[in-house]
N, C-alpha and C positions, 0 to 999 in steps of 0.2 A: 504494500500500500504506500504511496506518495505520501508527502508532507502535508498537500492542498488537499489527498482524498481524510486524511488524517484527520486535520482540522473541521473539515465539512461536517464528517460525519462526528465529530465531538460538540462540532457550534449546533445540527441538528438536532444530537442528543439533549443537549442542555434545552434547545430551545422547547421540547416536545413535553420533557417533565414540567418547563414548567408552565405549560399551557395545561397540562393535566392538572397539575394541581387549582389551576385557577377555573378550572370548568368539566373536567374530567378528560378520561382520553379521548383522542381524533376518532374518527368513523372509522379509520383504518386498522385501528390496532382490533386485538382480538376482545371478544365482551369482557373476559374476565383480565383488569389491568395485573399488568408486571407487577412484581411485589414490589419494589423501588418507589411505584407513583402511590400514593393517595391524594385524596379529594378532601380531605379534613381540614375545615378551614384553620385551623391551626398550623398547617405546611406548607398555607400558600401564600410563600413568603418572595418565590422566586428562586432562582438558581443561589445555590450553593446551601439551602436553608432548608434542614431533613428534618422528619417526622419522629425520627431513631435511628440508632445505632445500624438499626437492621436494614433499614432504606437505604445506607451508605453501602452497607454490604452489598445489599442487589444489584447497586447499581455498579454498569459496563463502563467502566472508569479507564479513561485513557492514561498510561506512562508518562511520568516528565522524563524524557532521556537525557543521559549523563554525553553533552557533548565534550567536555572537559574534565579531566577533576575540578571539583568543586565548582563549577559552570552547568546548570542545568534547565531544561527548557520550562520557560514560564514562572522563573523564581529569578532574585536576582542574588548578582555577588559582590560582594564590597571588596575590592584587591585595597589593601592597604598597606601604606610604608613609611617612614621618614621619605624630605625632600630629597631630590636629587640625585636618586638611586638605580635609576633606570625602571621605575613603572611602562611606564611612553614603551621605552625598546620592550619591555619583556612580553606584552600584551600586544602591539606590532608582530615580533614574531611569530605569535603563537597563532595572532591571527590571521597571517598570511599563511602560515603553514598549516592550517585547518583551511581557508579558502583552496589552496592549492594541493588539499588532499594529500598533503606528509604528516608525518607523526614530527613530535616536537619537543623536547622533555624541556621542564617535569612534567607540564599539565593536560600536554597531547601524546603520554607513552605508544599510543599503538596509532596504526592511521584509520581516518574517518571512514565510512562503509565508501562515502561519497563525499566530495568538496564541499564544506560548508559554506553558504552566502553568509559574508561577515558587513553589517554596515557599523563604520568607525568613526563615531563623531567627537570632533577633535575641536578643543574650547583654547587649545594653547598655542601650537604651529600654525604657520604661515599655510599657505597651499604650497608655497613654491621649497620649503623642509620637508614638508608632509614626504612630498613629490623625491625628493631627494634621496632621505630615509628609507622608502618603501622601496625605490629602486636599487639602493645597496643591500637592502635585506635578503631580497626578492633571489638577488646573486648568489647569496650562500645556500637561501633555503630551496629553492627552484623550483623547478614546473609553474613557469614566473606567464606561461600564456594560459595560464589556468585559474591561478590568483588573479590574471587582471580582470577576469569577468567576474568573479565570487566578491571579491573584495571592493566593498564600496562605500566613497571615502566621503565623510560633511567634514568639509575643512573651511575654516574664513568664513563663515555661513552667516548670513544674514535673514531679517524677513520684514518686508517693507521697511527697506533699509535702516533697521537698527539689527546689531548683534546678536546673535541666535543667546535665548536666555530661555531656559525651560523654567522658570518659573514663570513668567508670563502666557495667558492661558492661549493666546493666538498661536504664539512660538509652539507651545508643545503638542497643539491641535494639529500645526501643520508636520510636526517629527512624526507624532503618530500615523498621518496619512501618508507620509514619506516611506514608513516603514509597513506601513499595510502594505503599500504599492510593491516594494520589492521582495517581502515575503523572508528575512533576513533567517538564519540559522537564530544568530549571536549579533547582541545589540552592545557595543561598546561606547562609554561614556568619558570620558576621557580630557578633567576631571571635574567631580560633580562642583568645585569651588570656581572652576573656571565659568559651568555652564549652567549653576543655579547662582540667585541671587538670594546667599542671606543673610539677615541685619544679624542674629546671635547664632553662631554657629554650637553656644554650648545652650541654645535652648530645646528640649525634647521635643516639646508639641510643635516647633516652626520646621523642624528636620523632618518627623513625619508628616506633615501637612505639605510644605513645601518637596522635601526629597524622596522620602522612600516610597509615602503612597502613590505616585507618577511614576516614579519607575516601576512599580507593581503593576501597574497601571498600565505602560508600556509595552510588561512581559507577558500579560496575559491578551492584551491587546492583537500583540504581531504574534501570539505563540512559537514565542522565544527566548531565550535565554538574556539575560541583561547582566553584564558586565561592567560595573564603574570602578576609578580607582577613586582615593581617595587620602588623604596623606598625613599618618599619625605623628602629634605631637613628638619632638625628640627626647633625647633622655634627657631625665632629670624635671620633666613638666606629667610624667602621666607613668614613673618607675613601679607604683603601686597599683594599677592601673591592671585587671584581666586582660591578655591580648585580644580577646573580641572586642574591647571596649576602648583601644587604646588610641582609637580613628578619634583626629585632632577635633575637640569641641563635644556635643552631644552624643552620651552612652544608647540613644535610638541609633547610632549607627551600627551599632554591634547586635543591640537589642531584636532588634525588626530585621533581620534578613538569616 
């Protein structure tokens, strides 16, 4: 089964329960519904919102596939590090070498069934680095006429000429139909300080309002995987600090993904 027969029939799925629950099943299903649907108005809440335990079970629940370590479709992942470490190159490679169907260590041990589409949206380089980078990369890691159609780049991006800002709700309206449109594997963010806008980075509720629910948002949107970096305080600001938590500012960064 394809990625688009995949999707289809999971958006189907979702959409069929929950028209059962709001009116009962279509003419087409059989008289007696699937054990998954009721009609209780109590469960017709809409997708995602079960009856019991047991209605989760019934239900024909599609896979999030492991296209990475820790990269997985329709969840996102927080890459975090100290400044200046080489984020940019390590997520660059990785993901040309999954557009161009090579394995790639650490995060790509074995190779893809098939080329991932990678869209990489880039808050920091120029186009004319971007463009640079990718073509020195592309040299070591190769099958470079494979990655140039997989891998697809938002660099210097604007939108009604102001700078691409995913907190602004036009800017993310239009990333999301960008990424409807090309159907990506793996959505890289790259990074969320460059390409969100916000006033208290160590505030909880403005990080998940503003950052994680939009990416969630994102991944479930283009059923895809969402890959952001993100860049933790250095030592001596956050030593006492769990390493989930230690992404610079707000502990929702660790908390929520």
């Amino acid at each position: 089964m394809t990625r688009e027969e995949r999707m289809a029939d999971w958006r189907e799925m979702e959409r069929r329960a929950a028209a059962a629950r709001r009116t009962g099943p279509p003419e087409d299903w059989d008289s007696q519904p699937p054990e998954h649907v009721t009609t209780d108005e109590d469960s017709a809440f809409g997708i995602g919102f079960y009856a019991n335990l047991r209605e989760l079970h019934a239900k024909e629940t599609v896979v999030a596939d492991d296209l990475m370590i820790g990269v997985r479709r329709r969840q996102v992942t927080i890459f975090a590090s100290v400044t200046n470490v080489g984020k940019t190159t390590v997520m660059l490679n990785h993901a040309l070498a999954a557009a161009g169907g090579q394995l790639w260590n650490p995060l790509l041990p074995t190779a893809p069934e098939q080329p991932l589409k990678v869209v990489f949206i880039d808050g920091e380089s120029t186009d004319d680095e971007l463009k640079k980078d990718t073509r020195r990369m592309l040299d070591r890691i190769g099958c470079a006429e494979i990655a140039l159609d997989n891998f697809i780049p938002v660099v210097d991006a604007q939108v009604d000429g102001e700078p691409l800002d995913l907190t602004k709700p036009k800017h993310f309206e239009h990333i999301k139909r960008f990424i409807q449109y090309h159907k990506p594997d793996i959505v890289i963010i790259d990074t969320i300080t460059s390409l969100f806008s916000i006033y208290n980075e160590n505030d909880n509720a403005e990080i998940v309002r503003k950052v994680i629910r939009p990416l969630k948002a994102l991944a479930i949107a283009g059923d895809c995987a969402v890959w952001a970096s993100h860049h933790i305080g250095k030592a001596g600001e956050s030593e006492e600090t769990e390493g989930a938590y230690r992404g610079r500012g707000a502990s929702a960064f660790g908390a929520n993904v």
